[in-house]
C-alpha positions in Angstrom: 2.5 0.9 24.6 0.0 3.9 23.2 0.2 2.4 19.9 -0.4 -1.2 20.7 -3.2 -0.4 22.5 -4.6 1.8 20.3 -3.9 -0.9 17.7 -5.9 -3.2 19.9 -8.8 -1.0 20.5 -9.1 -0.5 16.5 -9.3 -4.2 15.7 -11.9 -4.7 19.0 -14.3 -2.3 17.5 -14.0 -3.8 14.0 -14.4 -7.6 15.4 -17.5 -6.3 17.2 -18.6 -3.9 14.1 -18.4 -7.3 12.1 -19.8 -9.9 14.7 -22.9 -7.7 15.6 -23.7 -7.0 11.9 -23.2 -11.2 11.5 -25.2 -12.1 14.5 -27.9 -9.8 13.2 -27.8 -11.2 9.8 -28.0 -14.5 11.3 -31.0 -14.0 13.7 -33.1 -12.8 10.2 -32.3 -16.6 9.0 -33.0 -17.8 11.6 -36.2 -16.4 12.2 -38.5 -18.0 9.8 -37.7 -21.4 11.3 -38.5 -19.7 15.0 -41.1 -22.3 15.8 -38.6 -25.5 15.6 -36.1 -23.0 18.2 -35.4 -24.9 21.4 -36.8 -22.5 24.0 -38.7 -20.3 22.1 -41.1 -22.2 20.8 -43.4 -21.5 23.9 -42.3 -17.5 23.7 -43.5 -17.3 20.5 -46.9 -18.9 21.3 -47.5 -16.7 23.5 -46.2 -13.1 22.6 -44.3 -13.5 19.3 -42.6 -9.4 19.6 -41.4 -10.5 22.7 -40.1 -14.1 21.4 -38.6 -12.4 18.6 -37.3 -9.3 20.0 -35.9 -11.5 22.7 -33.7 -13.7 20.3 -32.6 -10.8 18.1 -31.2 -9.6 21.2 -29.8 -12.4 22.4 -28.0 -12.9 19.3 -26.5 -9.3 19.2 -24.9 -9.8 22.5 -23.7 -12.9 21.4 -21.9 -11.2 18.6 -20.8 -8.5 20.6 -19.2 -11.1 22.9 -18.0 -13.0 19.7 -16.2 -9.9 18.5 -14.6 -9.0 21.6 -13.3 -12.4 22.1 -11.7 -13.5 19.1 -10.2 -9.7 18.9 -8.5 -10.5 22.0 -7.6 -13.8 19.9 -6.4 -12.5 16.9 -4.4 -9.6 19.2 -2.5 -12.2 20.7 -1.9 -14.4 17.9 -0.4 -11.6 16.4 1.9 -10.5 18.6 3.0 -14.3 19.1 3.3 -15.3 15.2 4.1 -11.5 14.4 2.2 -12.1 10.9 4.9 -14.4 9.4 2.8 -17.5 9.0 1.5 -18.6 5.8 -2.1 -17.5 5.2 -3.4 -20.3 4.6 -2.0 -21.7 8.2 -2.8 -18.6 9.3 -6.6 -18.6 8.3 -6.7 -22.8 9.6 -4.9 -21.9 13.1 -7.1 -18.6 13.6 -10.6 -20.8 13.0 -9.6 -23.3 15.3 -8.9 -20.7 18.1 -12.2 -19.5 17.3 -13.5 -22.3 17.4 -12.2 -23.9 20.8 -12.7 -19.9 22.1 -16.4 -20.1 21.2 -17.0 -23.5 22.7 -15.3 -23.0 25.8 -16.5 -19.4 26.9 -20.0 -20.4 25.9 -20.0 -24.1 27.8 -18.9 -21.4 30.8 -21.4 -19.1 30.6 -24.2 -21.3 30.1 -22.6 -23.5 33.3 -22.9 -20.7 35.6 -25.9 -19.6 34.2 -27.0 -22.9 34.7 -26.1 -22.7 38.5 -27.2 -19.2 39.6 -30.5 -20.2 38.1 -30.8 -23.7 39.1 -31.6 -25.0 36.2 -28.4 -28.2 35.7 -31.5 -30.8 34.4 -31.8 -28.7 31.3 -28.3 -27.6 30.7 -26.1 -30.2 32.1 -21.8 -29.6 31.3 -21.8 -30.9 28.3 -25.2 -29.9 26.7 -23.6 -28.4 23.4 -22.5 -31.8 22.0 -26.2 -32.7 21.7 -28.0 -29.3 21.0 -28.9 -29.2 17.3 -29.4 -25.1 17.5 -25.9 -24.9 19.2 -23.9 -26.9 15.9 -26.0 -24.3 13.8 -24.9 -21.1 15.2 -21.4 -22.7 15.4 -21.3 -24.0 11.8 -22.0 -20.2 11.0 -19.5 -18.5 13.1 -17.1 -20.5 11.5 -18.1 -19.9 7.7 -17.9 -16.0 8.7 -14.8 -16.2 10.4 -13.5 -17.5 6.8 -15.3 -14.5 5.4 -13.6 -11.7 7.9 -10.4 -13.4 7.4 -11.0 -12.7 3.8 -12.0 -9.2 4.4 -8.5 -8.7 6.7 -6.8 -10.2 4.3 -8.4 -8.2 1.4 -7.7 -5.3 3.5 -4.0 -5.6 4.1 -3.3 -6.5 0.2 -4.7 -3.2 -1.0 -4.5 -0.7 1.9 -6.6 0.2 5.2 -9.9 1.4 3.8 -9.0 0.8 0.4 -10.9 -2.7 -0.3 -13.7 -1.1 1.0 -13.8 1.9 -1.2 -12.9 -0.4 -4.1 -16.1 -3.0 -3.6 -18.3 0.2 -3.7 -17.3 1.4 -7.0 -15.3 4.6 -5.7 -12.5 4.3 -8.3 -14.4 2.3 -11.1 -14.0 6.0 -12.8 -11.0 8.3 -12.6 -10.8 10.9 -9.2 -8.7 13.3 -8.2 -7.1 13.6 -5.0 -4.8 14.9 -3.2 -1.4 13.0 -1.6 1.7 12.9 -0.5 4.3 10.3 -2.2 7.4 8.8 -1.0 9.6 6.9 -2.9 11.9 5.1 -0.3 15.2 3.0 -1.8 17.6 0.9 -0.6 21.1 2.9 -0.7 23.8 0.8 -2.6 21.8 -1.6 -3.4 23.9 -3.0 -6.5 26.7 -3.4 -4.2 25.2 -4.7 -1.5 23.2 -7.5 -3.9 26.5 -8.4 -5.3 28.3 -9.3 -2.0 25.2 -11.1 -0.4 24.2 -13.2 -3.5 20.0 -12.9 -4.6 19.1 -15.5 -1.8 20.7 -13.5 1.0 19.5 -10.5 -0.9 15.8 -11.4 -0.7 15.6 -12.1 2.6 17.3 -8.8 3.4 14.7 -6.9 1.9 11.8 -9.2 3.3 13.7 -7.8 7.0 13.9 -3.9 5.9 10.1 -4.1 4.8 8.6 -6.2 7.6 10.7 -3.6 9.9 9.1 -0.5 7.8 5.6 -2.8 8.2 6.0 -2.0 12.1 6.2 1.8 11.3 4.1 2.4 8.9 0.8 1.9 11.0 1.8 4.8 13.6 2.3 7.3 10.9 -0.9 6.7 8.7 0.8 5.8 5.7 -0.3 3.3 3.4 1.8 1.2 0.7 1.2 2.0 -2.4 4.0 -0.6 -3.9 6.6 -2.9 -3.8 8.8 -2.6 -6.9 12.2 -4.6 -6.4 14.1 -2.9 -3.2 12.3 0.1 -3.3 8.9 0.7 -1.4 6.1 3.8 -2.8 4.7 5.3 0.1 1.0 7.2 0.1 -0.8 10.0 2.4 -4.3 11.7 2.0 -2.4 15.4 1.8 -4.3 16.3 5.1 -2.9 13.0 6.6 0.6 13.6 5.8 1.0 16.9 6.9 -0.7 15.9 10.1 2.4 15.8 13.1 4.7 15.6 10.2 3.9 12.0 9.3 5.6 12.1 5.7 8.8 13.1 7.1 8.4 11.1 10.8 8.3 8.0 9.1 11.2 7.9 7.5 13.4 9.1 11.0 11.5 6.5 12.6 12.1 3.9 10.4 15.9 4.2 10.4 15.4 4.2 14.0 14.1 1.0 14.1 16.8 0.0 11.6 19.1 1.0 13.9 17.6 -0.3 16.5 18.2 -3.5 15.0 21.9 -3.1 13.9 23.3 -5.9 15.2 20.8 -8.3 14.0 21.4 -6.7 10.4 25.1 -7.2 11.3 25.2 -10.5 12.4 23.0 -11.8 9.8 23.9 -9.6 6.9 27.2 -7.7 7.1 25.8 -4.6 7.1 23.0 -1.8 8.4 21.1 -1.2 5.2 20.4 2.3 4.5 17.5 4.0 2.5 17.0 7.3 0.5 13.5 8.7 -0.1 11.9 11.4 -2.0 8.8 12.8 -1.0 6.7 15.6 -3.2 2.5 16.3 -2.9 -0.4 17.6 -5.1 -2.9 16.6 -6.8 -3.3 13.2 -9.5 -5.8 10.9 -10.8 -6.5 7.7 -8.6 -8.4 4.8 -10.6 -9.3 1.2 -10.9 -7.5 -0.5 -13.6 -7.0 -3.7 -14.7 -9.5 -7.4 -14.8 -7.4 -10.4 -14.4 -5.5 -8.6 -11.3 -7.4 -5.3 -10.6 -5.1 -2.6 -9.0 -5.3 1.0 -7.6 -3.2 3.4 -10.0 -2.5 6.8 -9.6 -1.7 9.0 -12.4 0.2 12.3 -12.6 3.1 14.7 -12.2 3.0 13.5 -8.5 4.2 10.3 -9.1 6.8 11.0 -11.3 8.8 14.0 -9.3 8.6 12.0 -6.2 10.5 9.5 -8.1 12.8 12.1 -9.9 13.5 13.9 -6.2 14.4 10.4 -4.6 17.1 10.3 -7.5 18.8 13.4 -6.5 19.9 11.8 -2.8 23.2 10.5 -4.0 24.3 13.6 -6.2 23.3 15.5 -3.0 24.3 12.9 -0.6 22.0 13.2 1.3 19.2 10.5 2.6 15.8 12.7 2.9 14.8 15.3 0.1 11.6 16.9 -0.3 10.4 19.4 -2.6 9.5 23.7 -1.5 6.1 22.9 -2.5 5.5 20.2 0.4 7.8 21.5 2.5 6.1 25.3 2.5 2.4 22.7 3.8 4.9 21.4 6.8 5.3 22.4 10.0 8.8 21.9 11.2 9.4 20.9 14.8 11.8 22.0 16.8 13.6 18.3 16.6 14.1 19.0 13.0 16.3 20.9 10.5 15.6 22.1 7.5 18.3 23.6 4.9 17.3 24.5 1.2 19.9 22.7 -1.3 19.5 24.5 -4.4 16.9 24.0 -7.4 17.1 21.4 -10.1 15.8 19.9 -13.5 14.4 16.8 -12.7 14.3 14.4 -15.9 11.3 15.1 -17.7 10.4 18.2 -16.6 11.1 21.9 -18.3 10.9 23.9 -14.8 13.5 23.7 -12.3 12.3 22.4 -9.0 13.7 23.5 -5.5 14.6 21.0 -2.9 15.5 21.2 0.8 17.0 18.2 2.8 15.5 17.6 6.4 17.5 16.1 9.3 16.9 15.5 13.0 18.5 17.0 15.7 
């Protein structure tokens, strides 16, 4: 309940964050054709700060509205459609609950502000089919609506913040940060392809990711990429380490696997089972690419998070991590932590020590 709400709460304050910077935008276009502005024409005339300052404002709290609104909106559409409708159905279906939103909350408000004010001659139930100024501002909310869908969209494709960071040139040139990698596999996979068939197959893995989708979120993770049935996980080091999200994801998301077992069962034949790696330190993140531009990151990291993940089966054991991220972590008291020995990872010419980490 915490985490929908909080959920909630972050995609209210981007709705109105977006809404009050378009309303604002729109109020500066608007502007220079003041003059021809039902019911402010007389304003103007006679104090034009006070004409103007009034419709700026009026504007913003329309956008603030706006935002709040359609958050509420896409919240529930959400949560109804669970995000497994076609975007382009998706993008159609949201605009027209926008739309019919808009029209009806604002035919309310003006009808009751109609009445308290007594003013039903002027803005009679039904006003909005014939006000020109009305059609404007709605022709507009629906042309950005497109545009934040785009930006959500955007958003989800490459990672929360990441879009962002991309359109203002952050990794046009190589930096170097810090992270935490996890390389998280489906156990048996060969096996388990064979007895299913590819078709059955796919959608098995569409089920284990949208199920890791659902925990990812609560432990600030982002994807980094999907390659076949394996998922690469990503912290900021600082973000990772923080209530031991690296480590809580991965017990959380066999919870919810488990959670689910008879689903998996019924549907499948089996409760699938993953294996991860994790590792941290310091690697190049960059921009690369034109026709499909991409994020990479580039160094040691990478590669003996990968190399770690590949020791779960000789260890058997589902969750290893490296001394060198482990040393960062502060174990709860619901975990266990038991070093297994040191290894050569393929590739590398020093031995690297790896514990195992269960909860109690």
């Amino acid at each position: 309940m915490n985490h929908t709400l909080k959920q909630y709460i972050q995609l209210l304050k981007q709705s109105v964050l977006f809404w009050t910077i378009a309303m604002i935008l729109y109020s500066i276009f608007r502007y220079y054709g003041i003059d021809a502005e039902e019911g402010l024409a007389v304003i103007k005339k006679n104090n034009e700060t006070l004409g103007v300052l009034y419709y700026f404002v009026k504007l913003i709290n329309i956008g603030i509205l706006i935002g709040a609104l359609y958050a509420t909106v896409d919240f529930i559409f959400d949560a109804f459609t669970k995000n497994k409708v076609l975007i382009t159905h998706d993008i159609i279906i949201r605009t027209l609950f926008h739309f019919v939103v808009t029209l009806l909350a604002f035919t309310t408000i003006t009808d009751i502000f109609s009445t308290l004010t007594h003013t039903h001659s002027h803005t009679h139930t039904g006003w909005c089919c014939f006000n020109k100024s009305f059609w404007a501002v709605i022709l507009y909310i629906v042309l950005a609506s497109f545009v934040f869908s785009f930006i959500k969209i955007a958003n989800e494709k490459f990672g929360k913040g990441v879009f962002i960071k991309m359109l203002l040139g952050k990794y046009k040139n190589p930096q170097e940060e810090k992270r935490i990698f996890m390389f998280l596999d489906l156990k048996d996979s060969t096996t388990i392809a064979e007895k299913l068939g590819h078709f059955k197959y796919s959608q098995l893995i569409q089920d284990c990711f949208y199920d890791l989708n659902k925990v990812v979120p609560k432990h600030n993770a982002e994807i980094y990429q999907y390659v076949g049935d394996e998922v690469v996980l990503s912290w900021p080091y600082k973000k990772g380490l923080a209530n031991n999200n690296c480590v809580n994801l991965f017990f959380a998301f066999q919870q919810k696997k488990q959670s689910k077992a008879e689903y998996y069962l019924e549907k499948y034949g089996v409760v699938p089972e993953f294996k991860a790696g994790l590792h941290g330190g310091k690697l190049i993140v960059t921009e690369v690419g034109i026709v499909k531009k991409e994020i990479a990151y580039h160094g040691d990291v990478i590669n003996t998070s990968a190399r770690i993940q590949g020791q779960c089966n000789a260890y058997k054991v589902p969750l290893l991590i490296s001394d060198k991220l482990i040393q960062d972590l502060k174990i709860s008291t619901n975990l266990t932590c038991q070093f297994l020995g040191s290894v050569l990872l393929k590739g590398k010419k020093e031995e690297v020590n790896i514990h195992t980490i269960a909860r109690v």
